[in-house]
DRENVO-528289 format. One line per field, with one value per residue (C-alpha): residue number from 1; x, y, z. Coordinates in Angstrom, 1 decimal. Example, Ala and Ser with C-alpha at 12.3 -4.5 7.8 and 13.67 -1.06 7.14 Angstrom:
# residues 2
num (1 / 2)
u (12.3 / 13.7)
v (-4.5 / -1.1)
w (7.8 / 7.1)
END
This chain:
# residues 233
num (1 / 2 / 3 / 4 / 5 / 6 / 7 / 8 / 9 / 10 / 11 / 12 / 13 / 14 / 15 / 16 / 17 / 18 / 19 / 20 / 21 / 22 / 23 / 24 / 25 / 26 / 27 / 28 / 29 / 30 / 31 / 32 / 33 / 34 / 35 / 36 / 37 / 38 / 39 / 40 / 41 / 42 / 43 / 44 / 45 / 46 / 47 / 48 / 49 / 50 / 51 / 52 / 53 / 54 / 55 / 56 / 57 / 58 / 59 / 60 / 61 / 62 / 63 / 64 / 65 / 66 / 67 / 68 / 69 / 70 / 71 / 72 / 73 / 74 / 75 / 76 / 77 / 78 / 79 / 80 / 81 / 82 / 83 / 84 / 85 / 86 / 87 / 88 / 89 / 90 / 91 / 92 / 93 / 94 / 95 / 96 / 97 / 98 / 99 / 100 / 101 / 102 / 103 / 104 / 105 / 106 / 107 / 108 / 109 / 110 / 111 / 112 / 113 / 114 / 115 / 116 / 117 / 118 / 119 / 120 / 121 / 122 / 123 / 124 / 125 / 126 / 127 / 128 / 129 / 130 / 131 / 132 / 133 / 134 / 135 / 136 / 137 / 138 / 139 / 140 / 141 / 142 / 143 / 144 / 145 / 146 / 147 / 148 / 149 / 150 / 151 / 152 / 153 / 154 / 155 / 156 / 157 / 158 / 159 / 160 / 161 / 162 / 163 / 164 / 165 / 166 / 167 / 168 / 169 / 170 / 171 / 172 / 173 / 174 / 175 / 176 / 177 / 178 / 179 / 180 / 181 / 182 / 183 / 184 / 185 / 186 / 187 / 188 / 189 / 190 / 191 / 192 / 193 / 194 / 195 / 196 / 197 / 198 / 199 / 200 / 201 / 202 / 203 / 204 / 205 / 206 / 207 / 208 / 209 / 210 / 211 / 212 / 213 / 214 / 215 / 216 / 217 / 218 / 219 / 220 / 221 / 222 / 223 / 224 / 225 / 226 / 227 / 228 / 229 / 230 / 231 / 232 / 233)
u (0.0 / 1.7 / 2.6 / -0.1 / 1.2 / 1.4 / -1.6 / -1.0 / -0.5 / -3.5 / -3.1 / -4.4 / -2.0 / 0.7 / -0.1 / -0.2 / 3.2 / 4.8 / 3.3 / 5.3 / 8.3 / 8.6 / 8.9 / 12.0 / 15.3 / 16.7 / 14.4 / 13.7 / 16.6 / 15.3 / 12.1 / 12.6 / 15.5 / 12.6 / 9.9 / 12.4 / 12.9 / 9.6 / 8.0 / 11.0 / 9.3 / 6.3 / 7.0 / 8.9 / 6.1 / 3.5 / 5.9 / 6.3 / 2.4 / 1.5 / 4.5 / 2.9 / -0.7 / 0.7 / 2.2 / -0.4 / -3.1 / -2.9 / -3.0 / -6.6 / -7.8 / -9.8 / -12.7 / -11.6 / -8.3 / -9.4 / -11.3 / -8.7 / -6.4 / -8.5 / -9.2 / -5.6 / -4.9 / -7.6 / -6.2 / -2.9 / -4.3 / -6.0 / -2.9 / -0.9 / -3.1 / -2.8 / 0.4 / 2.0 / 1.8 / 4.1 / 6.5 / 6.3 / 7.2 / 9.9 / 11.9 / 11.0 / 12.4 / 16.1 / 15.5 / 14.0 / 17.2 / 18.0 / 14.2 / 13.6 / 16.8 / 16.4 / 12.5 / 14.0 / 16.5 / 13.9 / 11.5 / 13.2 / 17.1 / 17.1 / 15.6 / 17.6 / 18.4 / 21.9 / 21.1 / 20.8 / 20.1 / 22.8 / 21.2 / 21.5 / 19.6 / 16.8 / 16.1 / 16.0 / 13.6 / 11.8 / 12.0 / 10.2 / 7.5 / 6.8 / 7.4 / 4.6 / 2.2 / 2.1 / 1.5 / -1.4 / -3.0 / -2.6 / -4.6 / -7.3 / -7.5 / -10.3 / -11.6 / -11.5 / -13.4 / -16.3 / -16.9 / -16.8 / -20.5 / -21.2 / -21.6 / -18.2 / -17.0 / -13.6 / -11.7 / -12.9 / -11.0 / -8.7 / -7.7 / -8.4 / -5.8 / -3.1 / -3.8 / -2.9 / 0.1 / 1.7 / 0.8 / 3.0 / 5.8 / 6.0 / 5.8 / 8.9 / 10.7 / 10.9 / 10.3 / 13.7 / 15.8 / 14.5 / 13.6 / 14.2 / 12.0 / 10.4 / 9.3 / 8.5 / 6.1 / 4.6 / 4.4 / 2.4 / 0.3 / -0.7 / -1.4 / -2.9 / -5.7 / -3.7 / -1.3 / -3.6 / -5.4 / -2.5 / -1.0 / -5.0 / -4.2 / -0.7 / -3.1 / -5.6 / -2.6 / -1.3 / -4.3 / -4.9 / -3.4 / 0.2 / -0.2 / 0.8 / 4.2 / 4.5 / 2.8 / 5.5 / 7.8 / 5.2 / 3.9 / 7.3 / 7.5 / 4.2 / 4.9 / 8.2 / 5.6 / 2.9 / 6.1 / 7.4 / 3.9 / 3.8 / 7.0 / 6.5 / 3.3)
v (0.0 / 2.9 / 6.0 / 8.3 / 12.2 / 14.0 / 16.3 / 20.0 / 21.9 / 24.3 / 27.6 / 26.0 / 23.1 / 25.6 / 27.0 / 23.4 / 22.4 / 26.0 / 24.8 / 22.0 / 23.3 / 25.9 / 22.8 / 21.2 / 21.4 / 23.9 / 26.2 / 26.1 / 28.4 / 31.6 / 30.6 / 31.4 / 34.1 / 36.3 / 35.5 / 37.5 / 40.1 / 40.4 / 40.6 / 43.0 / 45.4 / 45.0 / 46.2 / 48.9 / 50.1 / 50.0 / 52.2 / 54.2 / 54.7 / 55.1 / 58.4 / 59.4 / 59.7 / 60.6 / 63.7 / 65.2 / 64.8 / 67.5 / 66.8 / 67.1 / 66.8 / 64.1 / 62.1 / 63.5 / 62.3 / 59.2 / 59.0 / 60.1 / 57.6 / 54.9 / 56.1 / 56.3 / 53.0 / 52.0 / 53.8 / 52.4 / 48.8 / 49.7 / 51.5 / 48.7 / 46.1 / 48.5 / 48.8 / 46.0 / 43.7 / 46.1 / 46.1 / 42.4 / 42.2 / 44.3 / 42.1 / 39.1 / 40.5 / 41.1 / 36.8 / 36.0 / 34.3 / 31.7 / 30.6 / 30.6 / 28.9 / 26.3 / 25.7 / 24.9 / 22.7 / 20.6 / 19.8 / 21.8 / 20.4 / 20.8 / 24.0 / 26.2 / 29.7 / 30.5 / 33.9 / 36.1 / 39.3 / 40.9 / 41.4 / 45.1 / 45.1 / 42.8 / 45.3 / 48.4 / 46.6 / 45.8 / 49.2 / 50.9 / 48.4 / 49.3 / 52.7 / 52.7 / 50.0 / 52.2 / 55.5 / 54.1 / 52.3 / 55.9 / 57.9 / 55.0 / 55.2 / 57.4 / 55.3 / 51.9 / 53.9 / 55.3 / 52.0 / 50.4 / 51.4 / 50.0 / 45.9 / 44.1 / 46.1 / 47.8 / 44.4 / 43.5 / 46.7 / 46.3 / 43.0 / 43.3 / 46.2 / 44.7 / 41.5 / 42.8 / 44.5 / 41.3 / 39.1 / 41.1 / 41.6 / 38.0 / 37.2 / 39.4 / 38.5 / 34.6 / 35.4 / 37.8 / 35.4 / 33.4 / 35.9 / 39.1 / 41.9 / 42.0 / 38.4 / 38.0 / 40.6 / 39.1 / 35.8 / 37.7 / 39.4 / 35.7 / 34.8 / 37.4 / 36.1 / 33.2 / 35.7 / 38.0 / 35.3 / 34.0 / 37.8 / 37.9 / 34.9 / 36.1 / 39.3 / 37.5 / 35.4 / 38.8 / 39.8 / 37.3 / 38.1 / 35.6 / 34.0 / 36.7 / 36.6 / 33.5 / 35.0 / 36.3 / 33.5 / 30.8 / 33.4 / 33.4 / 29.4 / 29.0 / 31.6 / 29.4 / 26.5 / 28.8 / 30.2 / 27.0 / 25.3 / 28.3 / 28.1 / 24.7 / 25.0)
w (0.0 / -1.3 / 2.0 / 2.4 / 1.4 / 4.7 / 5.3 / 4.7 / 7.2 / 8.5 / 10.3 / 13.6 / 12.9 / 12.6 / 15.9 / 17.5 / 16.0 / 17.1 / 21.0 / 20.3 / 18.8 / 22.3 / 24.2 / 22.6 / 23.9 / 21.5 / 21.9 / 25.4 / 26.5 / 23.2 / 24.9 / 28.7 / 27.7 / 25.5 / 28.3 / 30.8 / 28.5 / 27.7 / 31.1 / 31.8 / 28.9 / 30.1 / 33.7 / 32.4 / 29.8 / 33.1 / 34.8 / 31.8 / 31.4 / 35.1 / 35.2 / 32.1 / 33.5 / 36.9 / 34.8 / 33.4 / 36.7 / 39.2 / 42.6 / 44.2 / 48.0 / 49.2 / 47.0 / 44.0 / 43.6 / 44.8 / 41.7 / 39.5 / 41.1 / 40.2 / 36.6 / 36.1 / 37.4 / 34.7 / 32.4 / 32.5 / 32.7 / 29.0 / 27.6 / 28.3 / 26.8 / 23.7 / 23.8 / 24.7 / 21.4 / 19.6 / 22.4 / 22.8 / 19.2 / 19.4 / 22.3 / 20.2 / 16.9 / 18.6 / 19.1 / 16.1 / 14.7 / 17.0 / 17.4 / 13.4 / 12.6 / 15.7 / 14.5 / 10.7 / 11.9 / 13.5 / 10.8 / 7.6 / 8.0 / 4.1 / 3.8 / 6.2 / 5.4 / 4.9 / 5.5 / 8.8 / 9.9 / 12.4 / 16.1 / 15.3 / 11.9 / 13.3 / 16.8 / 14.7 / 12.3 / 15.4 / 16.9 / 13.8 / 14.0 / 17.6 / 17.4 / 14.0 / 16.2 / 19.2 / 17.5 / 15.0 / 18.0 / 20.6 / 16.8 / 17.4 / 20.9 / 20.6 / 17.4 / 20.4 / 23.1 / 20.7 / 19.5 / 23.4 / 23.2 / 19.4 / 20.7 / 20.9 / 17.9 / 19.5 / 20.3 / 16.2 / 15.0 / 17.2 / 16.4 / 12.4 / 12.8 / 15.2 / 13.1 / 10.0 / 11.3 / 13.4 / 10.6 / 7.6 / 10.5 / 11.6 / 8.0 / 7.4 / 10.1 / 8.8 / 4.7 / 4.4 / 5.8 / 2.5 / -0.2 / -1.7 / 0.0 / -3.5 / -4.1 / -0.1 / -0.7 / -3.6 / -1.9 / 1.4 / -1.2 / -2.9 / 0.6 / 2.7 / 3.8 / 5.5 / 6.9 / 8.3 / 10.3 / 11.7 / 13.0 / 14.0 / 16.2 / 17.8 / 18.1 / 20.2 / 22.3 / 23.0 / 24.8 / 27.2 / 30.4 / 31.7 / 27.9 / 26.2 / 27.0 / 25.3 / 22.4 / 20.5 / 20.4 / 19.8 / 16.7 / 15.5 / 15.4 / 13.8 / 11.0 / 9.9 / 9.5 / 7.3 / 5.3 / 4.6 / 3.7 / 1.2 / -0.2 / -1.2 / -2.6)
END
């Protein structure tokens, strides 16, 4: 009976093998070095927000600045949600290479890139991406708390936008270690319906409180296996 063709490879598979993939020994160390780092940035950006609010609120005696106090505690609990995929995906682009490289040595050993990006090129890629996340997410701030009242639709926007962002970065971060800027883009064009589901998923991981600092190395993982199930198609 002649071997059956191995089944290919669904987003949600991709997401499975990347769970996988953060368990093996080769990745373990990327793994719980970029969840320091990341919890570290995400500490830091709390701080960052709290000073920020702290700033601009004038001091006020008794029940009133009780009230401000707890809006700006609120306040900084939203802002960081906001803010923290793009920061997140900063600390995991400066790690991107030893995760990608470790994840294609396990199940692509023929298809490993030759090429890399130095530390320094891959966290100032990173840093532009957060610094453009950030900013476009603080313009729709205002967009995200109008439509608070419109049923369920801010967390829609707001993944469809941070979806379609993570997805073309993740993308990028595996794809030019393959490919030209110019053909990677034509291959995330061909395919970005797949691609914006998947940075829709790493989207969703992001949001969900303790996960979400794993969300940025297991998006990472999963978009070598969607890459490579592209390239090969």
């Amino acid at each position: 009976m002649p071997a059956q063709a191995p089944r290919p490879l669904t987003l949600l598979g991709a997401f499975r093998t990347a769970t996988d993939d953060l368990r093996a020994p080769a990745v373990r160390s990327i793994l719980w070095r970029t969840l320091g780092f990341t919890v570290a940035a995400f500490v830091v950006l709390a701080i960052v927000v709290q000073a920020a609010i702290g700033y601009f609120t004038t001091e006020q005696a008794g029940w009133i600045q009780a009230i401000l106090d707890f809006l700006g505690g609120l306040a900084t609990l939203v802002l960081v949600w906001l803010l923290f995929p793009a920061v997140a995906t900063f600390v995991a682009g400066t790690m991107i290479e030893g995760l990608v490289a470790a994840v294609e040595r396990r199940h692509y050993p023929d298809r490993v890139s030759k090429r890399s990006l130095s530390w320094l090129a891959g966290a100032m890629a990173s840093a532009r991406f957060a610094l453009f996340v950030i900013t476009l997410n603080l313009v729709l701030l205002p967009l995200y708390i109008f439509l608070l009242f419109t049923a369920f639709l801010a967390p829609v926007v707001f993944l469809a936008v941070n979806g379609y962002l993570l997805g073309r970065e993740y993308f990028e971060m595996v794809a030019h270690r393959h490919l030209d800027p110019l053909d990677a883009r034509e291959m995330r064009r061909a395919h970005r319906g797949l691609f914006f589901f998947a940075g829709v998923l790493v989207a969703l991981v992001l949001a969900i409180p303790i996960v979400n600092f794993f969300a940025p190395m297991l998006g990472a993982a999963a978009m070598v296996h969607l890459f490579h199930r592209v390239d090969r198609s």
